[in-house]
C-alpha positions in Angstrom: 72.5 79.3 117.5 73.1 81.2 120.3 74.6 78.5 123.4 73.3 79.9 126.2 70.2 78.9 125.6 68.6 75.3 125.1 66.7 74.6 122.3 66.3 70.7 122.2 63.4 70.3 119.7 64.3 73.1 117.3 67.8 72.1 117.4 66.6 68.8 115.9 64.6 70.3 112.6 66.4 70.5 109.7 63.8 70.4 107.3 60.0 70.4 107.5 59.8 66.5 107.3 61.6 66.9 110.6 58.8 68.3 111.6 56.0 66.1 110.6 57.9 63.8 112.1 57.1 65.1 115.6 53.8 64.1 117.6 50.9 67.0 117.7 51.7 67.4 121.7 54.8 68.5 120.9 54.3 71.5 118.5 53.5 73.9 121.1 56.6 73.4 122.7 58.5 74.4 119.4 56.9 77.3 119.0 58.0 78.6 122.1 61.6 77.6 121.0 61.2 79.0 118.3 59.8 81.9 119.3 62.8 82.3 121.9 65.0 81.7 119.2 63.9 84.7 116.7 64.3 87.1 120.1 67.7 85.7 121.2 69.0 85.4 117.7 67.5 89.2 115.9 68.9 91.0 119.1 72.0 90.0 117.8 71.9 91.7 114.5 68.7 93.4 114.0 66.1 92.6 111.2 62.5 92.0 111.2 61.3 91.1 113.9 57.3 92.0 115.0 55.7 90.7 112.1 58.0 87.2 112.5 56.4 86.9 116.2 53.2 86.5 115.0 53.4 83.7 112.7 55.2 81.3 114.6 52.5 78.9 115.4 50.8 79.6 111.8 54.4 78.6 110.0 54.9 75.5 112.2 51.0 74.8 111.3 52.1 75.3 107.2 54.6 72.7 107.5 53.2 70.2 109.2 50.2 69.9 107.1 51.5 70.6 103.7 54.1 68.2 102.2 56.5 71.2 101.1 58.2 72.3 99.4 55.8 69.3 96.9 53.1 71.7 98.0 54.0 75.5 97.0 54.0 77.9 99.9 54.0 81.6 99.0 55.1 84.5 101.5 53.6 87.7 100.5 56.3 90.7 101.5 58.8 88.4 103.5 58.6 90.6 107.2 56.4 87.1 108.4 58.9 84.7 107.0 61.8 84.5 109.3 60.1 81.2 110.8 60.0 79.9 107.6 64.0 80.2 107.4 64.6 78.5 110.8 62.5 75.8 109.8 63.6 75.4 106.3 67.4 74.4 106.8 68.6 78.0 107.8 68.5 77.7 111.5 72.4 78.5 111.8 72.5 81.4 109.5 69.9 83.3 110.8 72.2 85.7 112.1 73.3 86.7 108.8 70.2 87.7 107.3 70.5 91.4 105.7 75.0 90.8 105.8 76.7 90.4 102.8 76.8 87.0 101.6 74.4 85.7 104.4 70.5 84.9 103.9 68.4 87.2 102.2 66.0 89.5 104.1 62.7 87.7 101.9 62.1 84.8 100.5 64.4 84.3 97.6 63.9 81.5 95.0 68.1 81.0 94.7 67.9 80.6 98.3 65.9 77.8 98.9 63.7 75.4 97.3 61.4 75.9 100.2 61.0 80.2 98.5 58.5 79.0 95.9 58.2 82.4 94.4 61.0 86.1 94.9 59.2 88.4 97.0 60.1 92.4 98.5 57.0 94.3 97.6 54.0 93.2 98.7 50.4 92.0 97.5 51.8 89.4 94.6 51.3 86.1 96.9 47.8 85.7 95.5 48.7 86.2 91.5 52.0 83.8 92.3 50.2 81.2 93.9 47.2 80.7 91.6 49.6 81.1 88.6 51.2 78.0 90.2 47.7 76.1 90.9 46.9 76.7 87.0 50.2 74.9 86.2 49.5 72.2 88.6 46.7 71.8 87.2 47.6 71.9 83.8 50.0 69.5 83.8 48.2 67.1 86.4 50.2 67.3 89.4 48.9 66.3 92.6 49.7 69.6 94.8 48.4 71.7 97.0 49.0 75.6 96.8 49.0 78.2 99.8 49.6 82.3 99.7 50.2 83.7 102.6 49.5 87.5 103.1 49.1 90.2 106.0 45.8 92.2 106.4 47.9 95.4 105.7 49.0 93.7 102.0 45.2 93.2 101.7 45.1 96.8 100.8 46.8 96.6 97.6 44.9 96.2 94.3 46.5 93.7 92.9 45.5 91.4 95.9 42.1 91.9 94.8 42.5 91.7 91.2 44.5 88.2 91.9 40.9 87.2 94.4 38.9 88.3 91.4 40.2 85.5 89.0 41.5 83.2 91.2 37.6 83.2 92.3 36.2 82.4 88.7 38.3 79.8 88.9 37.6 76.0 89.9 41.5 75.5 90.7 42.3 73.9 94.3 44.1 76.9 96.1 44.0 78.2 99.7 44.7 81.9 100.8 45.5 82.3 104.0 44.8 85.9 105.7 47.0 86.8 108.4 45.2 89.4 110.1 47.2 90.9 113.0 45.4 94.2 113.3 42.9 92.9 115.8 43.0 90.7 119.1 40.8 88.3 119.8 39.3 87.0 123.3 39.3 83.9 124.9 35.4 83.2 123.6 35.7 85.3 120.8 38.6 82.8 120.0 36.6 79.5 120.8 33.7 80.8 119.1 35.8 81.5 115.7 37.4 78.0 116.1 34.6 76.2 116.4 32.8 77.6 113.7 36.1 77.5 111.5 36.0 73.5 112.5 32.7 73.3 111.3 32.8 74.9 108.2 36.1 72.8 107.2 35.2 69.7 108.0 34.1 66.7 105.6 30.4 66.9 107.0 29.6 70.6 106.5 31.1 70.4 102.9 28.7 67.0 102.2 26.0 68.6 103.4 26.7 72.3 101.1 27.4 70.8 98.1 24.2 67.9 98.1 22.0 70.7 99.0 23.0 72.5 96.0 22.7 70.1 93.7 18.9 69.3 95.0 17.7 72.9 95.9 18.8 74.3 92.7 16.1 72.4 90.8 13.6 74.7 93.2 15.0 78.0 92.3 13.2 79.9 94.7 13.8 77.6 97.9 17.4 77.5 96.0 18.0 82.0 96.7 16.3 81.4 100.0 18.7 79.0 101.1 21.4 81.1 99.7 20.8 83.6 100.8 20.4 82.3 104.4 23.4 80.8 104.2 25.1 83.6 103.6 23.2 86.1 106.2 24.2 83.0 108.8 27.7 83.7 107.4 27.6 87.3 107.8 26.5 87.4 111.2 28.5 85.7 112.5 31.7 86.2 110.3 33.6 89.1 107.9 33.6 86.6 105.0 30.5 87.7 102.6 32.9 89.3 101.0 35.3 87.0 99.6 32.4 84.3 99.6 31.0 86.9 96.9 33.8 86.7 95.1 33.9 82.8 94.4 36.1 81.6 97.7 35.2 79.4 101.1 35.4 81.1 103.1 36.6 79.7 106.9 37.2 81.6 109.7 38.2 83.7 111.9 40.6 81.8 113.7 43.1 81.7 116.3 46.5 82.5 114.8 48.3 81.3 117.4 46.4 77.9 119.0 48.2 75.2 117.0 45.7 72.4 117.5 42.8 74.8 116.0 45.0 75.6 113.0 46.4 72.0 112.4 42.8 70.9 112.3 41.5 73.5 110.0 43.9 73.7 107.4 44.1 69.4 107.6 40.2 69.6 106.5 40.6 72.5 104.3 43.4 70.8 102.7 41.1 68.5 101.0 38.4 70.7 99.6 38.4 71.5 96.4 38.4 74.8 94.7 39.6 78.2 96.2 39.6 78.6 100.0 40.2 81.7 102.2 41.3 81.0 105.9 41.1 84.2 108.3 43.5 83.7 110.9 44.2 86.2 113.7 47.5 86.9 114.9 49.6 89.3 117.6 52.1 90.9 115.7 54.9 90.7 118.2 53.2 87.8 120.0 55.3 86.6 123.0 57.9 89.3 123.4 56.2 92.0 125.2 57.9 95.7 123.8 57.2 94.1 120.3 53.2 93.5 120.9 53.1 97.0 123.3 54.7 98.9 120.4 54.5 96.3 116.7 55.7 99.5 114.5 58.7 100.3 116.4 59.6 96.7 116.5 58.9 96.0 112.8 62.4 96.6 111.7 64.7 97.2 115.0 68.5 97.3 115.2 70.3 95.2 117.4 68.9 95.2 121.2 69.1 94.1 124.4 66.1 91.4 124.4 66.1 91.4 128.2 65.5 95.3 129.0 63.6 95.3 125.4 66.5 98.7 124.2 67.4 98.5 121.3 70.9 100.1 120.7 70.5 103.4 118.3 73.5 103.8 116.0 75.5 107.3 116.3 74.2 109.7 114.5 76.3 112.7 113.0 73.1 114.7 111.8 69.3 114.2 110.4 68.5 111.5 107.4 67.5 112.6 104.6 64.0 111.6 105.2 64.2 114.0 108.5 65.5 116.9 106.3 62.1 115.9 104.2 59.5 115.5 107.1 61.0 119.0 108.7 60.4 120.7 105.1 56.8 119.4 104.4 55.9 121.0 108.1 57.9 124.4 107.6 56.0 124.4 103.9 52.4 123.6 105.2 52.5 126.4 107.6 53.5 128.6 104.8 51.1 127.5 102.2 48.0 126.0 103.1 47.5 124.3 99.8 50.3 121.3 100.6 48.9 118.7 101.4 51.4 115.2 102.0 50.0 112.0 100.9 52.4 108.1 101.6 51.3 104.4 100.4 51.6 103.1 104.3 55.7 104.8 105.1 54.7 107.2 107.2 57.7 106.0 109.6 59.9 105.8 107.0 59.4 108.3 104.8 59.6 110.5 108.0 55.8 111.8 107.8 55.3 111.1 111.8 55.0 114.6 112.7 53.5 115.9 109.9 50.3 113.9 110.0 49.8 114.6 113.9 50.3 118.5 113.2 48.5 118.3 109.8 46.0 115.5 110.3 43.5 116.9 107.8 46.5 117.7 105.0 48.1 114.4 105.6 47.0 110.7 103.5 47.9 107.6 104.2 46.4 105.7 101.4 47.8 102.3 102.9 49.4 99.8 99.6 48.5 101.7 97.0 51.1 103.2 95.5 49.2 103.9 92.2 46.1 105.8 94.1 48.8 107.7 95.5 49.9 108.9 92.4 46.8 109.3 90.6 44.8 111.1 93.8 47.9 113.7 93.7 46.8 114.4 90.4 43.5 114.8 91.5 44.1 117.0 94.6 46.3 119.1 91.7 43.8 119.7 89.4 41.6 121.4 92.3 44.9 124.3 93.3 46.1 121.9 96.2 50.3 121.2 96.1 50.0 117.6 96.3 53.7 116.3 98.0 53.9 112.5 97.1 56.5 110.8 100.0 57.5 107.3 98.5 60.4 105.0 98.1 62.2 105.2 94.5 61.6 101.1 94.3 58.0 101.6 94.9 57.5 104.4 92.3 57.8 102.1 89.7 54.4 100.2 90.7 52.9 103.5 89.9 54.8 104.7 86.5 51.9 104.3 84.5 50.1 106.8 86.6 52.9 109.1 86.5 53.0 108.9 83.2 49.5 109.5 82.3 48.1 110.9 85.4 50.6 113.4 86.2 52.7 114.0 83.7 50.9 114.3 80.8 48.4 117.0 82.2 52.0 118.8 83.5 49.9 118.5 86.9 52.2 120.5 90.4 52.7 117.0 91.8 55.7 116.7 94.0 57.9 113.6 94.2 59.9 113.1 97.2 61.8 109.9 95.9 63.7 108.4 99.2 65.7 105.7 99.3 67.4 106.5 95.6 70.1 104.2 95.2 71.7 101.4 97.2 69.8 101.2 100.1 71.5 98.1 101.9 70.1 94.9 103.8 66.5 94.8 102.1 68.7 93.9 98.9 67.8 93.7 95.2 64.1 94.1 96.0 64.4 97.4 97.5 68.0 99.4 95.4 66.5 102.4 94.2 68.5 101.5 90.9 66.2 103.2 87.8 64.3 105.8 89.5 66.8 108.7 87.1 66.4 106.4 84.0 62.4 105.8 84.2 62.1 109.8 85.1 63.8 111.6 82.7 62.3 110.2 80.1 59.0 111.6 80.4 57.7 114.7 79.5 57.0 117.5 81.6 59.3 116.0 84.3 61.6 117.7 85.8 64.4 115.5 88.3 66.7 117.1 90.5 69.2 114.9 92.8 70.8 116.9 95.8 74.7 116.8 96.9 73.7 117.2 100.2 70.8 117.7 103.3 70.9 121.5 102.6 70.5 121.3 98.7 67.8 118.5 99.4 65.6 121.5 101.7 65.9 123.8 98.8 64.9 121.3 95.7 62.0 120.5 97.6 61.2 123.5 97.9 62.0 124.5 94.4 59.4 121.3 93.4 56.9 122.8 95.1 56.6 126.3 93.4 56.9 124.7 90.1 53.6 124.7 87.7 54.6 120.6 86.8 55.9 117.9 88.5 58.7 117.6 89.2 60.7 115.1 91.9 63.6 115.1 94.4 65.8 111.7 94.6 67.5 111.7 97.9 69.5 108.5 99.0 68.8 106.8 102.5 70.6 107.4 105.7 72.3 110.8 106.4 74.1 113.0 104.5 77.6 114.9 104.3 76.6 116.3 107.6 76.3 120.4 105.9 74.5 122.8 107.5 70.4 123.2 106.8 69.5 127.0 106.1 65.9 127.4 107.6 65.4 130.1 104.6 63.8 128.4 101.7 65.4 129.6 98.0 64.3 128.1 95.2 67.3 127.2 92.7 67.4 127.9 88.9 65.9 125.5 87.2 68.0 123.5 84.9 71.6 125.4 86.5 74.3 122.8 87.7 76.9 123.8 90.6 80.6 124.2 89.5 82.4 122.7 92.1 85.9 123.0 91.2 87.4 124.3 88.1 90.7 121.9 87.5 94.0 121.7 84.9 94.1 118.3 84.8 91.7 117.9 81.3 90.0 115.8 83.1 85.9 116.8 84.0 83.3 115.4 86.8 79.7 115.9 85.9 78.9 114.1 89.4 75.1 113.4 90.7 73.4 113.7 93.9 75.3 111.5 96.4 77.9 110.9 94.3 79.2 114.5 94.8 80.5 114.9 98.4 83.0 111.7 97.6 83.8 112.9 93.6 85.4 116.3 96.1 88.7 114.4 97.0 89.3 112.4 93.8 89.2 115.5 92.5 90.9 117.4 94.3 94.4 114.8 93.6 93.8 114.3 89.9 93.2 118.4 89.4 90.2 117.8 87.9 87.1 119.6 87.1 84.0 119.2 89.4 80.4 119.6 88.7 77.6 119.2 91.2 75.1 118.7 88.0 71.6 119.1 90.5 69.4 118.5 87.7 69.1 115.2 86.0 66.2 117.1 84.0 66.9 119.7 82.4 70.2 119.1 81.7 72.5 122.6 82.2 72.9 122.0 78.1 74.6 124.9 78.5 77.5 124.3 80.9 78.0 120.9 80.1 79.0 122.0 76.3 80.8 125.2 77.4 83.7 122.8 80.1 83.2 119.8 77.2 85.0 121.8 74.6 87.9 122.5 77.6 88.5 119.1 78.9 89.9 116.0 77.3 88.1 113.4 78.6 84.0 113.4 80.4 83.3 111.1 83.7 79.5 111.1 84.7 79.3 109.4 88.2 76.0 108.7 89.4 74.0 106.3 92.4 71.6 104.8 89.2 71.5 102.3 86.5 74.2 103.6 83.7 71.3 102.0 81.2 69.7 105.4 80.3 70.7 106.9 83.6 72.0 110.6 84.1 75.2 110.0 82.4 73.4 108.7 79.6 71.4 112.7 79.4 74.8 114.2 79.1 76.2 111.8 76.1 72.6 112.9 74.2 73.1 116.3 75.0 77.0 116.5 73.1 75.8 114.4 70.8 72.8 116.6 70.0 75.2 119.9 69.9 78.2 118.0 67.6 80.5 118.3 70.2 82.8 115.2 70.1 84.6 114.2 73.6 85.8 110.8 75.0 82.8 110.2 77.9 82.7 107.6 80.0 79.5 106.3 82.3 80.4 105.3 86.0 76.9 103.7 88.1 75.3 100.7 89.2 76.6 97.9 86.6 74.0 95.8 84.7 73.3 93.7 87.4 71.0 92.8 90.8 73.2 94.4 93.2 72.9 92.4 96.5 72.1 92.7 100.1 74.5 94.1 102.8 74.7 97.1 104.1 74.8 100.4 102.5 78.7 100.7 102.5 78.6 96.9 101.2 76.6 97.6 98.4 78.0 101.0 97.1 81.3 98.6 97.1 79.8 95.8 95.2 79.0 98.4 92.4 82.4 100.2 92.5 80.4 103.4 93.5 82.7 103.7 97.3 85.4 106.1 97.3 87.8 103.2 96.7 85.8 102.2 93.9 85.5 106.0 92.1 89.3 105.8 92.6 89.9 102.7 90.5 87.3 103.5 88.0 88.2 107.3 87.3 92.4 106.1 87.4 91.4 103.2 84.9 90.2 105.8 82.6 92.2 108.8 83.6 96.3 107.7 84.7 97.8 110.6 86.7 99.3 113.3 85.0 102.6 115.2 85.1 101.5 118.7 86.1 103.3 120.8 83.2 102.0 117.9 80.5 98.2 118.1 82.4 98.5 122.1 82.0 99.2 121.9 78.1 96.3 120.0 78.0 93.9 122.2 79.2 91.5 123.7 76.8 91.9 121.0 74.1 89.2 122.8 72.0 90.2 126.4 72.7 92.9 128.1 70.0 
């Protein structure tokens, strides 16, 4: 930990029964260490940050009530759970979160027997965590079982299908709601707490339950004690909702005053049956740029934590999600039917200035990645040009929908899949590994993956004049740096790029980003180089026509070789007779790991020192005049 700063309480936990070892009084004082310690240690290296703030008092709270990791904690998403780290026996390798071979960026099970359950995408905490208080209960163990998940995860479906069931349920399980998208005031505050003390203690519970018993043998004084109960409730609280739906509900309460949180969850510890607890945090809370400004501090680079800059990286020209945020606001002025719906990336996808000059064409549908999908269908079956911005790992929580939604009525839905590929620190959660595989297998679709920011402007544009859908993988971060034609052209459908026509015998079918680094290996082995464009349909044609010329086929692409692009192009010679040595080069069968982008496309031999090895395995150098009288094996 960093030396210049004392941390003489936090420097002393090493587990969580460190900290129950410490008297109440002296809790606050760790959170402020700890609190410290998150801003000292993320301006370092960068990494969540905002969210992290916010649950510093409820994390140290967690701990010290629940006997974990007996009891199961479960992070929903993982932004909240750098805390959790520090106090879990990964105090001193904070700094390596997101670096190859440090700590993961969420919770990870072969991390830490303190990460009960994997986590990266967000809304499972509640399905996890009563899966685990079925098994407690079915095999009689004596533990308790806590989800932990944002208001914005609270969006999701899946969140609510989990509170449906885990609601007709008599299993003992608490859900805690971490809602940071409201403040509180001081006697909004002590109001909340004192009603959330109420309703969790011993007496209140006595009192509920006895009264049942008795008034339901009066039915109707029975619904008119209900039902008061619940108008009380209602008033005075936003829980008639998930008090509807089978939970106890307690709260609102004050996130961040320890002693009202200790005392809460201590009585709601013991009560039986599912429990909701409503806590109110400050995303950013104690580090004042963060709570000003929570979204630009949700993921920051390395900055200065005194003047609150963060230090931008050098840039040598727009991301790829800038090439798509400047295309969808050059398209809606020229056709008034696109409309641009994201599932809560409007940052990141790079919708920012879309939705503020098209606030009436622009839908943020929050965690719902399958309403995304399916209300693109809809908006398509009424003559609107639906444009779909969503991460490639996130698409596959809605392939059902893009299945049967889209594709199957061969609705005009655009795809903009970013972040195809290795993406970097968020790790195996968030490689955009399948996306070709799980899209060019269904009908109707039609996939194209650009070589660079200019090709990406004019498949996007291509998508949207199609009469299906059709979708555009672009990798993260920036491109070769080419030049972006403001003219929109729509390319042939189905027609790859002929890069380089070689002697060597030896041909590159490359795909999307694994073009502009396929130029020099080509260019010292003589070989043949295709920029293939589309992953569906294949150019059947041109892909036979240089097959019966060359010796030996190398597909290269940023996706799972399983069924991937190079996979398309073996089926297609297969499917015309045409016999040639291929080979497959992409991401191996395997989880590849966190680090950053250069570290990943390393770990699966897809950098330019990797292509080398891999291409030289299969194809040795060649004497020029023996490479020549090679060429055109199949030709007489």
């Amino acid at each position: 930990m960093p030396s210049d700063v004392p941390y003489p309480l936090l420097s002393k936990i090493d587990s969580p029964a460190d900290l129950r070892r410490l008297p109440a009084a002296q809790l606050a004082p760790l959170a402020a260490e700890l609190r410290e310690y998150l801003v000292q240690t993320v301006s370092q290296m960068g990494g969540h940050f905002a969210a992290g703030l916010g649950t510093v008092e409820l994390t140290i709270a967690l701990h010290y009530v629940y006997e974990t990791p007996h009891d199961r904690l479960v992070w929903d998403v993982g932004h909240q759970a750098y805390p959790h780290k520090v106090l879990t026996g990964r105090r001193d390798r904070l700094q390596t979160i997101k670096l190859k071979g440090g700590l993961a960026p969420f919770p990870s099970r072969r991390e830490s027997e303190y990460d009960t359950f994997g986590v990266g995408h967000s809304s499972t905490s509640i399905s996890a965590a009563l899966g685990m208080a079925i098994a407690a209960e079915h095999s009689g163990e004596q533990r308790r079982v806590v989800a932990v998940i944002g208001d914005g995860a609270m969006s999701a479906g899946q969140a609510f299908e989990a509170l449906n069931h885990a609601g007709a349920l008599d299993v003992d399980m608490l859900v805690v709601l971490n809602d940071n998208d409201m403040s509180i005031s001081e006697n909004v505050g002590a109001m909340s707490n004192y009603f959330a003390r109420i309703l969790a203690g011993k007496t209140y519970a006595t009192l509920r339950e006895g009264s049942k018993k008795i008034l339901r043998r009066m039915p109707t004084v029975w619904e008119l004690a209900r039902r008061s109960e619940e108008h009380m409730k209602g008033m005075v609280l936003p829980g008639t909702m998930f008090e509807e739906m089978g939970f106890n509900y307690i709260g609102p309460i004050d996130g961040h005053d320890l002693g009202a949180l200790v005392g809460t969850l201590r009585n709601q510890r013991d009560l039986q049956g599912p429990q909701l607890l409503h806590v109110v945090t400050r995303k950013g809370k104690g580090y004042a740029p963060a709570e000003a400004d929570p979204i630009k501090w949700h993921g920051p680079g390395p900055f200065d934590p005194t003047s609150g800059t963060i230090f931008k990286e050098k840039s040598t020209g727009p991301a790829y999600s800038q090439v798509f945020g400047q295309w969808l606001c050059d398209m809606a002025e020229r056709d008034p039917r696109v409309v641009g719906i994201t599932p809560a990336m409007r940052e990141g996808s790079g919708l920012v200035e879309f939705s503020k000059r098209f606030p009436k064409r622009y839908f943020d549908v929050a965690i719902a990645e399958q309403h995304a999908v399916t209300l693109g269908a809809g908006l398509a079956c009424e003559g609107l040009r639906p444009v779909v911005a969503i991460y490639s790992t996130f698409l596959q929580r809605a392939y059902d929908q893009l299945i049967h939604d889209v594709a199957l009525q061969n609705l005009p839905v655009t795809f903009a899949v970013d972040r195809g590929g290795l993406v970097g620190g968020d790790g195996v959660t968030h490689q955009g590994a399948f996306d070709l595989s799980f899209l060019r297998c269904v009908p109707n679709m039609v996939v194209m993956a650009p070589a660079d920011e200019n090709e990406c402007r004019q498949m996007l544009y291509t998508a949207v004049t199609l009469d299906g859908p059709a979708a555009v993988r672009y990798p993260r971060g920036q491109g070769p740096g080419v030049d972006i034609e403001k003219e929109m052209t729509a390319l042939p459908v189905g027609r790859a790029e002929l890069r380089r026509e070689g002697r060597g015998g030896l041909l590159l079918l490359a795909f999307g980003s694994m073009v502009p680094p396929c130029v020099p290996l080509a260019e010292r082995l003589d070989a043949t180089l295709v920029n293939m464009r589309f992953v569906k349909p294949l150019d059947e044609e041109l892909v036979c026509r240089l097959a019966l010329e060359h010796e030996r086929i190398v597909t290269i692409e940023e996706n799972a070789v399983a069924g991937g692009a190079g996979s398309a192009v073996s089926e297609c010679l297969a499917a015309h007779g045409i016999e040639r040595d291929v080979r497959h080069i992409g991401i191996p069968d395997r989880f590849i790991e966190h680090g950053s982008r250069e570290d990943c496309l390393a770990m699966a031999g897809l950098d330019a020192a990797g292509l080398e090895r891999a291409v030289a395995a299969l194809w040795p150098a060649q004497p020029a005049a023996r490479a020549h009288a090679r060429r055109r094996p199949g030709v007489a």
